[in-house]
Structure formats: structure tokens, C-alpha cells
C-alpha positions in Angstrom: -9.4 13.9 31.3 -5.8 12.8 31.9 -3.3 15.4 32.9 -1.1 14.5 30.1 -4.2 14.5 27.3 -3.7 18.3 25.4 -6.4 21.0 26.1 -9.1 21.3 23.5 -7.7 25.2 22.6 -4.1 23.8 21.9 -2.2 23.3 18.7 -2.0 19.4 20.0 -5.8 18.9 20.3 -6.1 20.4 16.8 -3.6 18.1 15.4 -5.3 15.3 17.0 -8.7 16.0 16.3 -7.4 17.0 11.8 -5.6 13.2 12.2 -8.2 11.5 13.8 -10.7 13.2 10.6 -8.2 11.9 8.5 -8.3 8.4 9.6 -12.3 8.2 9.3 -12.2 9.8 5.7 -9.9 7.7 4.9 -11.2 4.0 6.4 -14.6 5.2 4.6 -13.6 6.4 1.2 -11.4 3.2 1.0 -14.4 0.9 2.2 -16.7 3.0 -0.3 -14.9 3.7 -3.6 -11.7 1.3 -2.9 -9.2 4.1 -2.9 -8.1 7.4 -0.7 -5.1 9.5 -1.9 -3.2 11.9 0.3 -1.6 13.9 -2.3 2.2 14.0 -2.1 2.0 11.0 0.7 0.6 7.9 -1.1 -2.6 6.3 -1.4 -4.7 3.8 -0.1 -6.3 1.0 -2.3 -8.0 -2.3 -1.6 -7.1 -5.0 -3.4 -8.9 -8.6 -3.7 -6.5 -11.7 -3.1 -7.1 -14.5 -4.8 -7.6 -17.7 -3.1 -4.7 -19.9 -2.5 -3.0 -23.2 -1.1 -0.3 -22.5 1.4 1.5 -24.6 4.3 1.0 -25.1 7.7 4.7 -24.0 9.0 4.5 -26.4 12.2 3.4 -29.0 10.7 4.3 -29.0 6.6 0.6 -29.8 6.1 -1.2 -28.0 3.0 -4.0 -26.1 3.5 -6.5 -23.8 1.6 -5.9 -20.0 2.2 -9.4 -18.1 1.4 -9.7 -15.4 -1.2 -10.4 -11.9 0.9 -10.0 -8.3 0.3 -6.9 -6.5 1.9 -5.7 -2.8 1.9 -2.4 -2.0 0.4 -0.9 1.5 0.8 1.2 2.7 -2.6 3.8 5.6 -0.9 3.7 8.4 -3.8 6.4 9.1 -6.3 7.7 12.6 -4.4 7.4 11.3 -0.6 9.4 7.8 -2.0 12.5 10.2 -4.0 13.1 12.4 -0.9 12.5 9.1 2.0 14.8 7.4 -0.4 16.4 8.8 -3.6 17.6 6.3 -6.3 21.4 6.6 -6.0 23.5 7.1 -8.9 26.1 4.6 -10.6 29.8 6.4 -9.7 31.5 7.8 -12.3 34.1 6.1 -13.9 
């Protein structure tokens, strides 16, 4: 194990290891049910794109895009007012 890696009995490893649980839950619920929320953070949610025509920026070309599935993540309603509140117009 590297020197700078934190010991299993630290606050670090802990961190690590609850983030790393995180992660796994989340990559499975969101593959299983199509949506993980972290409550007060945001949510996950996979979405299906539909298929599309787009352009070849190099060459101008056309060409057809494939639908697919893709994972947005939707930053919750609390976490997005105090990250970045909505100003408010001056008064006159």
C-alpha cells in the first residue's frame, strides 16, 4: 500500500470506503430502476435519446447519430438556491 493511501482505522479510509458505496449504489440503482436520489444533492436519471442526424464538423458531411440511453444528473432545488441563489431585481 502507498505511503500516501489513508490507514484502514482513519477518518479518510472511512470517507473513502462510504463514497466508494455510494458510487456502486448509485451506478446500480440507476442501471436497475433508472433513477438514484441523494436527498438535498440531486438525482440521477437515465434518459433515452432519440436518434438523430447531425454533421461531421471537419468535413460538413451529414451523418446519422444512433438513439442510446445516457445519464443526466438533475442538482436538487436546495443544493441549486444556496450554490447559486436567484438574484433579486434592485429596487427602484
Amino acid at each position: 500500500m502507498p505511503s500516501s493511501f489513508p490507514s484502514r482505522n482513519s477518518h479518510a479510509w472511512q470517507a473513502t470506503a462510504l463514497l466508494d458505496l455510494l458510487a456502486e449504489t448509485a451506478v446500480k440503482e440507476t442501471k436497475k430502476n433508472g433513477l438514484f436520489v441523494i436527498p438535498g444533492i440531486g438525482r440521477l436519471v437515465k434518459a433515452e435519446r432519440k436518434a438523430r442526424v447531425g454533421r461531421n464538423s471537419a468535413t460538413g458531411e451529414q451523418i446519422k447519430i444512433k438513439a442510446k440511453a445516457v445519464v443526466k444528473f438533475r442538482v436538487a432545488k436546495a443544493a441549486k438556491d444556496v450554490i447559486a441563489p436567484v438574484k433579486k431585481p434592485a429596487a427602484k
